[in-house]
C-alpha positions in Angstrom: -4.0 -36.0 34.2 -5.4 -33.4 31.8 -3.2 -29.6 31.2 -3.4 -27.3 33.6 -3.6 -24.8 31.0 -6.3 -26.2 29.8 -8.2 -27.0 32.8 -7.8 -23.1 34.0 -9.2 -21.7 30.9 -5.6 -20.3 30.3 -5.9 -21.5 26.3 -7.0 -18.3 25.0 -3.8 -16.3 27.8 -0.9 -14.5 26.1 2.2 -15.9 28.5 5.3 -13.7 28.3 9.0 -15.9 27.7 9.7 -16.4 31.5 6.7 -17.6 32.1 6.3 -20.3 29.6 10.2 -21.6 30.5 8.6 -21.4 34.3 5.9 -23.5 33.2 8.3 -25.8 31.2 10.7 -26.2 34.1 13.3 -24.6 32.2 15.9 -22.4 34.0 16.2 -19.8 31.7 14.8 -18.1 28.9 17.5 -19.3 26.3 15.8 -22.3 25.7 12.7 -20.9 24.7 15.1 -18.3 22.2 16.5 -21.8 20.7 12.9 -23.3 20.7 11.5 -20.3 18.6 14.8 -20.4 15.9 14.0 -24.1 15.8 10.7 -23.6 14.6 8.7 -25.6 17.6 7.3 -23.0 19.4 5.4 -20.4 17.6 5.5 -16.7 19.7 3.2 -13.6 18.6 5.3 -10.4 18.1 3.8 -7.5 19.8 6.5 -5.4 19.1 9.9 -5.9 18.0 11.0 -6.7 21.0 7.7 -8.1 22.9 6.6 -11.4 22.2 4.4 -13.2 23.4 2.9 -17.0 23.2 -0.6 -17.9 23.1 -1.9 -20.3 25.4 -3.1 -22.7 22.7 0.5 -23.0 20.9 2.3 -23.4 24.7 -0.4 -26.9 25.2 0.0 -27.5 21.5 4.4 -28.1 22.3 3.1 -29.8 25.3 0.7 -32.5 23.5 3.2 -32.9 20.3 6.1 -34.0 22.9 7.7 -30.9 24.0 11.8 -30.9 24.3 13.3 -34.4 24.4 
């Protein structure tokens, strides 16, 4: 079964925190906060306080093994 990121054409999407720990079946937004100071998950700054995360780094985690 192939990403369905990739399969969308949602690669090239900017995804806000909540919805990449949505799409990673997290239940909050901390683990993506630990995930970022752990150097695994790479976000875009907009601001200082917006981030971001390209679709391509999001299937990137998701190929390389994501959170064990």
């Amino acid at each position: 079964m192939k990403n369905p990121l990739s399969q969308a054409g949602l690669r090239h999407y900017f995804f806000t925190k909540k919805e990449v720990a949505t799409f990673l079946n997290f239940k909050s937004t901390k683990t993506i906060d630990r995930l970022i100071s752990a150097g695994k998950l790479k976000p875009t700054r907009l601001t200082d306080k917006a981030i971001r995360f390209y679709g391509k780094d999001v299937i990137a985690f998701v190929k390389a093994g994501g959170v064990k």
